[in-house]
N, C-alpha and C positions, 0 to 999 in steps of 0.2 A: 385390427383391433377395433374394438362396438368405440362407437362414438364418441360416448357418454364417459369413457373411461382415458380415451384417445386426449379427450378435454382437459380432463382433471391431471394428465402428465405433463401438456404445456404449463399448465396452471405452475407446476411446481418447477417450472425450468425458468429459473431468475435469471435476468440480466445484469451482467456482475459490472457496472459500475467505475469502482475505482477498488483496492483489494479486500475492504472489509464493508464495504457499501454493497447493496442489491438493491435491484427492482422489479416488483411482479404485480403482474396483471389480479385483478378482479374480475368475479363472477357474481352474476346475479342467482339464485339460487331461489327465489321467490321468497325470502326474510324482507324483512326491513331494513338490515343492513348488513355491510359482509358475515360470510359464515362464520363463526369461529373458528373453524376445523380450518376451513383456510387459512386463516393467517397464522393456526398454529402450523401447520403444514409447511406451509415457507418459511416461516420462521426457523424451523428445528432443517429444513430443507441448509438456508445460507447458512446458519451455525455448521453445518457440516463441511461445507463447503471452504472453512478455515481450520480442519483437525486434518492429525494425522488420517490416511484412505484403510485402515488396520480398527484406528477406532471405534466404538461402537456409541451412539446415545445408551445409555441407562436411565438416565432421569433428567424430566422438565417441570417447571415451575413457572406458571404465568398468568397477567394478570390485563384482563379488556379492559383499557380505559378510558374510550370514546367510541361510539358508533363508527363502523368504518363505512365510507363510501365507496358502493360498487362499481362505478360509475367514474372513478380514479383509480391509479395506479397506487401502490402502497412501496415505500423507501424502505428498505431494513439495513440496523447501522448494526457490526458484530463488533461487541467489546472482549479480545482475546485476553480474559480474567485472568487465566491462569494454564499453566502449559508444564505438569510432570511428567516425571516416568512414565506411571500408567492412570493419570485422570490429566483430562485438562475440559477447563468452564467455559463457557461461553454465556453472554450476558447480551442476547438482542432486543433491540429497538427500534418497533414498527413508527413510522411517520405518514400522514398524509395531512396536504396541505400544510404541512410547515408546524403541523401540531401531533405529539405523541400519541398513537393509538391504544399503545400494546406494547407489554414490554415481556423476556422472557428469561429468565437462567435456564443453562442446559449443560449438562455433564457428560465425559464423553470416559469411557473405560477401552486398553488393552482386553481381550479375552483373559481373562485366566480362569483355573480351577479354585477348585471350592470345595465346603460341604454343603448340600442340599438338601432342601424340606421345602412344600408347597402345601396348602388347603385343597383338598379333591375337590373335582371337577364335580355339578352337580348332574344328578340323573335326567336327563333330561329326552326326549322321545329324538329322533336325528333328524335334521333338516331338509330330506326327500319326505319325511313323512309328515310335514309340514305345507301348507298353503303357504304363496308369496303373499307380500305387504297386501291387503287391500284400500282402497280407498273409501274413506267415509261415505254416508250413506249422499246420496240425491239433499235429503232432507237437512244434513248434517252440513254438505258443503253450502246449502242456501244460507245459513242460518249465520256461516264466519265471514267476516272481512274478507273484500277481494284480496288482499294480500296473502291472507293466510290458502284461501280457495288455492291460488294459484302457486304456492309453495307445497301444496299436499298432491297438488296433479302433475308437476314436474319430474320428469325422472332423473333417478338419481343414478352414478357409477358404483352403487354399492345396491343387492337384492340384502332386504331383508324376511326373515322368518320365525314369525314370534311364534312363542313356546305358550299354550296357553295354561290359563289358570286350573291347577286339578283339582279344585273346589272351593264356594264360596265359604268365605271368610269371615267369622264374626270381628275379625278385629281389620281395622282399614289395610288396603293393599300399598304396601310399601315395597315391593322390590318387581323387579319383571326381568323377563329372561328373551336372548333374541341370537338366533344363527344370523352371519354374517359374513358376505365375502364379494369382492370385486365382481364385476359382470363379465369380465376378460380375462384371458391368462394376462400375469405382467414377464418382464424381466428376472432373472433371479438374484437382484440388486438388494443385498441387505438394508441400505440407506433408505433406498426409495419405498420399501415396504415399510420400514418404521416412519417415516414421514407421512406415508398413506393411512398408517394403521391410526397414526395421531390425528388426522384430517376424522377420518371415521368415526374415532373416538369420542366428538363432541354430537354426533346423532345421539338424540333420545336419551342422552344420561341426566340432563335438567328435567328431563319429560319424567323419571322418576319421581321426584318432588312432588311433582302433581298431583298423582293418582290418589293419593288418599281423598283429596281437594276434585276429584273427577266431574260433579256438577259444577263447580265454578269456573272451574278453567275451560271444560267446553263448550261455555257460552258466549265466545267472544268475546268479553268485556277482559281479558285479559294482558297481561304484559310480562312477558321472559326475558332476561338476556342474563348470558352467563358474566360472571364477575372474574371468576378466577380459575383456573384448571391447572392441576397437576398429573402427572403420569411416571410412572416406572415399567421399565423396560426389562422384563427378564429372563429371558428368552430370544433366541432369533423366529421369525413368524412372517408367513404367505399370508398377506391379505387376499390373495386370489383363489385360496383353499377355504371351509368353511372355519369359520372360529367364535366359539360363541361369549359374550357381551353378557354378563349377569350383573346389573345392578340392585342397587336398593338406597332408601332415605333414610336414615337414623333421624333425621330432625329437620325441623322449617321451626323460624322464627324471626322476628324485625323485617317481617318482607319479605327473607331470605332462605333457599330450599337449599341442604346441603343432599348432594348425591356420591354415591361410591362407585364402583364395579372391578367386575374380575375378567377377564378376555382371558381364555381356554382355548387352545388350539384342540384340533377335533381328534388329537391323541389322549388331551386328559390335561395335554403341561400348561402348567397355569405363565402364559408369557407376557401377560403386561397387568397393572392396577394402575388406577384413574381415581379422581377425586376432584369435584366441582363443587362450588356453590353458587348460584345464581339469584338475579333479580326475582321474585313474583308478587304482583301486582296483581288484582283485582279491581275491576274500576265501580262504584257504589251505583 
């Protein structure tokens, strides 16, 4: 298995503690501070790790609420909410250093049947006929914080391939589009792919917010960090296959940029939605 991907599986393989207690490792990832997608990652990882193995996540709910340091280990406490027929909750609580990071509700469903309706997938050109990520220009990396430099030149366990814009816009750009999928084959582990797809899921969905704001935020004088993330789960889905990531910003204000998206497996089936808002700061 590539390296890069090899990494991010120990990432998720917690050391179980005492029965509802874990502990996992941190990565540096070139941010300021832990990823989010990590610790949503583990977190939604040990919530599983107390449900029935039939189970499935449908929905998370959670909220950053201190810098994590990469550089320590992170504690997760699971508070088993609630345990029915076919839902039972889970309620995790990230720790480091003796003080709360991160906290999460997560819901866990039996399979069953249903009726079904979804929003079509949008037309979008397919992800061979697409260039991989580039890197900012020469010019572009001089101009950011070593930090950020060095978080845009790391590689990541996930290629992406954005969908470009099919014409300028009189009005500001608020949404972007982007193929998506592991660098490796994985497992064909249901659990571990929604824990992965959640890890993924916090790339670039703040970075929506932005765009309309595109001069100021990339001019280094900037500041992101997500506040809160939620996700729905509806569908089962290969992170290791392409699936594409369509966000958009309905609004920013007090600071704050809300973002959406839709993740389309490369069938059409619409199998998860996300919703963030985060910090944005501009420094005067």
């Amino acid at each position: 298995m590539d390296a890069r991907l090899a990494e991010l599986l120990r990432l998720l393989e917690l050391e179980r503690l005492e029965n509802d207690l874990f502990r996992g490792a941190s990565r540096d990832i070139g941010a300021p501070q832990v990823f989010g997608g990590q610790v949503l990652g583990q977190a939604l990882r040990a919530a599983y790790a107390t449900v029935q193995s039939a189970q499935q996540a449908h929905s998370l709910h959670a909220y950053f609420l201190k810098r994590g340091d990469f550089d320590a280990p992170i504690v997760y406490f699971v508070d088993r909410s609630r345990d029915g027929h076919s839902f039972s909750n889970r309620r995790v609580t990230a720790i480091q250093h003796g003080q709360q990071i991160f906290h999460m509700a997560a819901s866990f469903q039996l399979p069953q049947p249903g009726v079904e309706h979804q929003l079509p997938m949008p037309q979008v050109p397919a992800p061979e006929a697409l260039a991989g990520t580039a890197l900012p220009t020469a010019a572009e990396l001089e101009a950011m914080p070593e930090k950020m430099r060095e978080y845009y030149r790391r590689e990541r366990p996930f290629e992406f391939r954005w969908v470009p814009e099919l014409a300028a816009a009189a009005e500001p750009v608020t949404s972007q589009q982007v193929w998506v999928r592991a660098v490796d084959r994985l497992p064909p582990d249901d659990a571990l792919h929604r824990c992965l797809l959640a890890y993924a899921s916090d790339f670039h969905l703040l970075r929506t917010a932005t765009r309309p704001h595109a001069a100021l935020f990339s001019s280094g004088r900037r500041f992101l960090a997500s506040i809160d993330h939620a996700m729905w789960f509806h569908w089962p889905v290969r992170v290791d296959e392409w699936f594409l990531y369509a966000t958009d910003s309905p609004s920013a204000s007090g600071s704050r940029g809300f973002a959406r998206g839709s993740i389309f497996a490369r069938d059409g089936r619409l199998v998860a939605s996300t919703a963030q808002e985060g910090l944005m700061r501009v420094s005067p």
